[in-house]
Steps between C-alpha positions, in 0.01 A plus 500: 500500500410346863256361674403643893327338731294653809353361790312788673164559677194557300445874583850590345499310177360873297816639712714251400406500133533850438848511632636219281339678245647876554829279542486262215328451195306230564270270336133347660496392868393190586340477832482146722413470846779327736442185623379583809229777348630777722700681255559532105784402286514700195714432193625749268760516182718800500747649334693825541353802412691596118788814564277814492566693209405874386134647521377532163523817383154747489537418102513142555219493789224707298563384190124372481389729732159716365550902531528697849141662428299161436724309795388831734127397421550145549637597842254689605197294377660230720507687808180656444298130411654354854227498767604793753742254798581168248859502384612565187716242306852431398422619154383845614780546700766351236346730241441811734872471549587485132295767397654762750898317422411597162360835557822573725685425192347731312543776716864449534558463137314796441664667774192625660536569903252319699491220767393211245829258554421527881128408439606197268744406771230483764258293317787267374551454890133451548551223240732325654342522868199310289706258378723430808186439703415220236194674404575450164720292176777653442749389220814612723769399237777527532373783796239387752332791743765425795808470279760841612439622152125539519549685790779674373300550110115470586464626120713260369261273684210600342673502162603156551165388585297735265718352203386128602155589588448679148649191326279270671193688529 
């Protein structure tokens, strides 16, 4: 564990922060104005971001998950309740996500031909665009939404972070 220190100009503190934190796994920063009031010094304990190790597997992930049918209503009542041009949430997009993973899954156990793993792939992307943008809280242990293997796995993403919100939720 380590302590940074920052001197930087007010309008890039939010810039600032976010990279130590996609770097690092950091703890609360602590925000001072310099001396001279101009600019901001910001403190922050860090540590290294733990080895990444393997996406849990679909077992693992949906382990609490409720069924395909009653998660497909839940997704669709949440689209359908958001005022037509407001954003839908992380948790609509996390679960979106999960429910077509899972559905991919079950086509390619079953052997079934269709284009359902490239449809979960997309929307595991479109999870990750939320959560790179910052737009939501993502767990991102021991894989955050920039790390090479999210790009590389955007299912194993949304495994990863399906398994910790279902824990936590």
């Amino acid at each position: 564990m380590f302590e940074i220190r920052v001197i930087c100009d007010p309008v890039d503190t939010d810039r600032v922060t976010t990279a130590l934190s996609r770097t690092f796994a950091t703890g609360t920063v602590r925000d001072y104005p310099t001396r001279d009031g101009q600019r901001r010094r910001l403190y922050v304990t860090a540590d290294h971001r733990p080895e990444p190790g393997p996406w849990p597997t679909p077992e693992e992930a949906y382990a609490l998950a409720p069924s395909i049918v009653r998660e497909i209503g839940w997704t669709a009542r949440a689209a359908a309740d958001k005022p037509f041009g407001e954003d839908l949430d992380r948790e609509y997009w996390l679960r979106k996500a999960a429910l077509l993973d899972r559905i991919a899954l079950r086509e390619a156990e079953e052997g079934a031909p269709g284009d359902a793993g490239e449809v979960a792939t997309e929307a595991a992307r479109r999870l990750i665009e939320y959560d790179r943008a910052g737009e939501g809280d993502y767990h991102g242990a021991p894989y955050w939404p920039e790390h090479p293997a999210a790009v590389a796995d955007p299912r194993g993403y949304v495994r990863q972070e399906y398994a910790h919100w279902a824990k936590t939720n």
